[in-house]
N, C-alpha and C positions, 0 to 999 in steps of 0.2 A: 559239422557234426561227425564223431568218430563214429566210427560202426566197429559190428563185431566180424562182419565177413567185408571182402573185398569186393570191388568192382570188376566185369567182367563184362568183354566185349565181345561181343557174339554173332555171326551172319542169322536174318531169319528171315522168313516169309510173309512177316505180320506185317500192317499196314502204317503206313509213317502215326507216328504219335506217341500218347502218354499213355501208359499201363502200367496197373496193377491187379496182382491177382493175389489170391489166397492160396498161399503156396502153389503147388505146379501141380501138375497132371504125374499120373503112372508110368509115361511115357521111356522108350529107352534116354531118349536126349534129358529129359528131366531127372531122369533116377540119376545118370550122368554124373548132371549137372551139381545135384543138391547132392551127392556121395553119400555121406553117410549121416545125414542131418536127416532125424526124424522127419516123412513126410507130414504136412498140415501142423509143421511147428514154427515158419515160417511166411513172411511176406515174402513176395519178390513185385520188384520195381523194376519199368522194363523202361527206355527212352528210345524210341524206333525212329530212324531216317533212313533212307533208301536203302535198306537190305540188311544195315546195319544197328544192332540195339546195343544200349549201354544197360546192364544187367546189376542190379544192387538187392544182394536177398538181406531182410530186414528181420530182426526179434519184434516179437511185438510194441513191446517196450519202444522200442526203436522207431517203430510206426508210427505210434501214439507222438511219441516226442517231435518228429518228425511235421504229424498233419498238425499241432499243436503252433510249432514254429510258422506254417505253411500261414495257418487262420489269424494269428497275428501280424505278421507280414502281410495278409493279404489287408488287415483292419488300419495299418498303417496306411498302405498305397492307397485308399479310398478314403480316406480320411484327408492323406494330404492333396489328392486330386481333387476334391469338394471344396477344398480349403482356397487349390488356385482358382479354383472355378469360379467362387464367390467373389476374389481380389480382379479377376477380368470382369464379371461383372460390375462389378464396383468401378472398375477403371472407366469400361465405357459409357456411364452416367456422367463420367467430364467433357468425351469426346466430342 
């Protein structure tokens, strides 16, 4: 998926994991960060592992498209793990 802004890697203090926020805070580091993008005009995507975050600020648009792809992929992998689950079922009814 293109975006409109880039990726940016960032040291933080947040705790390992997956975040998103609705836009950012007033903060110096956030005014920073988003420069001169309207604040609450944007998403930001945070991906944290030890100290380290991968940073993607999203349009909304962007978002949408985004958790859109996310729900279908997710409606795939479940669909086709029920699909093997059913075929080992079935298998072990020979064994």
């Amino acid at each position: 998926m293109t975006t409109l802004f880039s990726a940016l890697l960032a040291e933080t203090t947040e705790k390992d994991g997956v975040a998103v926020s609705i836009d950012d805070c007033d903060c110096e580091e956030c005014n920073s960060r988003r420069g001169n993008i309207h604040i609450y005009s944007t998403l930001e995507l945070a991906i944290v592992k030890e100290g380290q975050a991968i940073l993607q600020r999203l349009t909304p648009d962007e978002a949408k498209m985004l958790a859109n792809k996310i729900i279908r992929y997710a409606d795939f992998v479940d669909a086709t793990n029920k699909a093997v689950a059913d075929q080992i079922d079935q298998l072990e009814e020979y064994v």
